[in-house]
C-alpha positions, 0 to 999 in steps of 0.5 A: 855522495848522494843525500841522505835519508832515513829509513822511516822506523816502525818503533823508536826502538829500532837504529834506522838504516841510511839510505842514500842515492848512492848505493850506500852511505859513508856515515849513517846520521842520528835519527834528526837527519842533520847532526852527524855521528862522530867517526866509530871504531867497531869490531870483526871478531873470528875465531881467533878472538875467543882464543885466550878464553879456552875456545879452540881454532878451526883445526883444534876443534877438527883434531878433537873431532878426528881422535874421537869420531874415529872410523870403527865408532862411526861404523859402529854408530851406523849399526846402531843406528840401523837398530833403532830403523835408521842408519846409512848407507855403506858407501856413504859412511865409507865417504865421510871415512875417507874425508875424516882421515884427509889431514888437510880438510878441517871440519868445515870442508868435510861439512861443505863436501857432505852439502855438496855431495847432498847437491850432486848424489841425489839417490843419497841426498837424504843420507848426505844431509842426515849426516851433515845435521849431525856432524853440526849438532856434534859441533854444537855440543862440542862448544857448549860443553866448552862453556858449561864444563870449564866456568872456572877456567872461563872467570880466570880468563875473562880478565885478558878481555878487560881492555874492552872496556875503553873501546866502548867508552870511545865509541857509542855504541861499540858494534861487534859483528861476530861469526863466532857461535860462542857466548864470550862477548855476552860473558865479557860484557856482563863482567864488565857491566857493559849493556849489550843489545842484540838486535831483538824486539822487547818481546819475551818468550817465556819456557819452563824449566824443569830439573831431571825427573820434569819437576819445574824448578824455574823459567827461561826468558828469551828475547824474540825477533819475527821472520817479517821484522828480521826480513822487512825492517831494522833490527831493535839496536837502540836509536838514538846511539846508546851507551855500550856493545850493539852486538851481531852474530851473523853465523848463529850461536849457542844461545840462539835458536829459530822456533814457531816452525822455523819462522821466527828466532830468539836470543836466551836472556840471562836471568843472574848477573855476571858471566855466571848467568850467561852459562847458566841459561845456556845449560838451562836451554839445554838441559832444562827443556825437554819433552817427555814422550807420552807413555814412555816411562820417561822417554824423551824426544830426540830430533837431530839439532834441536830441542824439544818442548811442550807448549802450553796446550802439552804439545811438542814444539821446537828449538832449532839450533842455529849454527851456521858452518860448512861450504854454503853459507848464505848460498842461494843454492842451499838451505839453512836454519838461520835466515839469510836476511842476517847477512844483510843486516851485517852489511847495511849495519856495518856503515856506522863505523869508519874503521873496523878492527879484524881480530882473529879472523883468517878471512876464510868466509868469501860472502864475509870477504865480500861486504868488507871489501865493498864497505871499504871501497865505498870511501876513502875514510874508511880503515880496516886493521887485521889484528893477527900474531900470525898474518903478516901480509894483506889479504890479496882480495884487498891488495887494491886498498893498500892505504886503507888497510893496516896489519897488526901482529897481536894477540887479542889480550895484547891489542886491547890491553894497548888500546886500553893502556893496561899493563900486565905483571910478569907472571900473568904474561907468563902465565898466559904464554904458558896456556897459548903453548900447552894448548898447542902441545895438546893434552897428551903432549901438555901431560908429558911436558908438565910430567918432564919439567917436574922431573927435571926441577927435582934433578935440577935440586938434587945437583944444588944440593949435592953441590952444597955438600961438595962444598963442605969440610970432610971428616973421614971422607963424609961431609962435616954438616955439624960444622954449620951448625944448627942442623934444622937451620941448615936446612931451612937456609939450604931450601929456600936458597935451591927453591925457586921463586913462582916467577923462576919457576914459570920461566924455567917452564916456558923455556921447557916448552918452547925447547919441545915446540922447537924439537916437533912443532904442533901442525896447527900452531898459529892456524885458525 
């Protein structure tokens, strides 16, 4: 391997990238040039990993989007659309029609055939596209609404996350590279008082916040990274190593947008500790920026994926949400709100770890599957584990790295409660195995079990006690109860004996459910 150098940093601020005579280096040094890093474990995080949180898989969020973007409320959307002077074309809403009703396109093939229809059909390329924008921004509010609506259920599930602890105590700093838009990992980290660096510059950007009729009630900070820092440079990872999560979302999120025109993006900064503070600036962006249209009796702007907000001077700016889905990811081909130059800081900062943990990630993305099986056949030393209940085999992209590659078949909770030496009770491991089948069921479906067990927990008493009765002297063909006694006794003894214990109960109803999972197994079950 060639000798290695560093990249001369603008700030002391910034993690230097290595530069080698080869064409990448194994192990990035400290910024002395001489002292080596010990050997770091980082993490690769899918869709998979924010599972136990409440965050659905690919094909949940399809089927939520199918059952409710239904054909006649498209057709209908479309009409009012046209109304207000938009609206598409027939034959290309009939097209969106006949991908949204194919069961085996789930909804980041549809997105990538509506780009590649924007490619192909140029006299509707503008229709294509509009489509598209929407559909992404529908993704979007799908998501937030995850997060802003279910706090309660996001603090309860937190804590299978706990395990996270001890990888960032073994490895300083603990990178994550995440494609998920989600906010779980800066949630996890404030609940867990980790420090979380994100690449950004010590710059602020600083919003009003207004409530409902415009009155400020408050700020929002942002932390802000340029198109010229983002494109020429390091991002501002603390370097010196620090303590903690270096965190990179390389396919956008909630709580980062582009503005200045696109030019430059920022990262919402909570303002309250706790993973209450990352939801609330979330909705604060959301719900607390807006513009107000001039003479418009309190007409807000609308512009498709993005939020709208005066400046300084009382002039309409723009927050363009970044996520990042569909068929054409980094693409030279197509354009994006997220700037390419992500993905290259995701390959060059993936050299500070050896051995990098896949949790969650179906290996669905080929520019991903890319750098990881270029980061991995750089050396020797270097492992990839996939952590996955449901993926029993290598990839056969990697088939040639065999040695390197470990599987383990784990849930997210499972793998770093092992890695942390956690044990959980019975019921939370009952508890936890309930909600992963009730999500597979569906609402509906969940509805009906809960209703089903219920009833038969009541049959289930009715024959213990008719039993008891069974058992008891006859007088005149009815049973003797004043033979036992004290009435009032009697029937204390006789409910706590039939009662079953929370433990009992949960496993009765795991049992339940995986007696109606076995008649008509889910269609996504173990998908992601």
């Amino acid at each position: 391997m060639g000798r290695m150098t560093l990249r001369p940093e603008k700030t002391g601020l910034r993690a230097a990238y290595p530069v080698a005579t080869d064409r990448i280096c194994q192990q990035p040094p400290f910024n002395n040039g001489h002292q080596q890093m010990k050997p770091l474990t980082g993490l690769f995080l899918g869709a998979g990993a924010s599972y136990e949180a409440g965050l659905p898989l690919v094909w949940e969020l399809t089927d939520e989007i199918k059952k409710w973007l239904t054909p006649e409320k498209l057709r209908e959307f479309n009409r009012g659309w046209r109304i207000q002077g938009g609206g598409y074309p027939d034959e290309v809403i009939e097209d969106l029609i006949v991908c949204l009703g194919r069961p085996e396109m789930h909804y980041e093939a549809i997105l990538g055939y509506l780009e590649t229809q924007w490619r192909r059909r140029r006299a509707h390329a503008l229709a294509y596209h509009g489509l598209y924008v929407w559909l992404v921004e529908m993704v979007y509010h799908m998501l937030y609404y995850r997060h802003v609506n279910n706090e309660a259920y996001l603090a309860r599930h937190l804590s299978a996350y706990d395990g996270l602890r001890a990888l960032a105590d073994e490895n300083s700093p603990l990178w994550i590279f995440s494609l998920n838009h989600d906010v779980i990992v800066e949630a996890i980290a404030a609940r867990l008082s980790i420090p979380l660096h994100s690449g950004f510059s010590p710059e602020r950007k600083i919003f009003v916040r207004r409530d409902r009729t415009g009155k400020p009630i408050g700020e929002i900070q942002a932390e802000v990274l340029t198109k010229a820092e983002l494109e020429k440079y390091a991002m501002y990872f603390p370097n010196p190593p620090k303590p903690g999560i270096y965190l990179l979302k390389i396919h956008g999120a909630l709580d980062i947008f582009t503005f200045n025109e696109g030019e430059d993006l920022l990262k919402l900064l909570p303002r309250a500790p706790g993973q209450e503070g990352v939801i609330d600036v979330l909705r604060a962006a959301n719900e607390g920026l807006f513009y107000e249209i001039p003479g418009g009796h309190g007409m807000r702007a609308k512009a498709a994926n993005q939020i709208c907000y005066p400046d300084e001077q009382s002039v309409m700016q723009f927050l363009r949400r970044t996520l990042l889905a569909g068929a054409y990811k980094f693409d030279v081909r197509s354009q994006q709100v997220l700037p390419k130059s992500m993905l290259k800081h995701f390959q060059q900062n993936l050299n500070f770890v050896t051995t990098l943990v896949c949790i969650g990630y179906g290996f669905g993305d080929l520019h991903i599957n890319l750098v990881i099986r270029e980061w991995l056949e750089f050396h020797s030393d270097r492992r990839l584990e996939i952590v996955n209940p449901g993926v029993r085999d290598v990839p056969a992209f990697l088939l040639h790295l065999l040695s390197q590659v470990q599987i383990t078949s784990s849930t997210t909770t499972e793998y770093l409660d092992k890695r942390a030496g956690i044990v959980r009770t019975t019921k939370e491991r009952l508890e936890r195995r309930i909600g992963e089948l009730l999500r597979r069921l569906g609402k509906e479906r969940g509805d009906e079990a809960r209703e089903s067990f219920a009833r038969a927990i009541k049959d289930q008493a009715a024959k213990g006690l008719a039993e008891k009765l069974k058992s008891l002297p006859v007088i005149d063909g009815q049973p003797d109860i004043a033979a036992l006694g004290d009435p009032t006794m009697v029937a204390k003894q006789w409910a706590a004996e039939l009662r079953l214990t929370p433990e009992e109960e949960l496993q009765q109803f795991l049992a339940h459910l995986e007696d109606i999972l076995a008649e008509a197994p889910s269609p996504s079950a173990g998908t992601i």
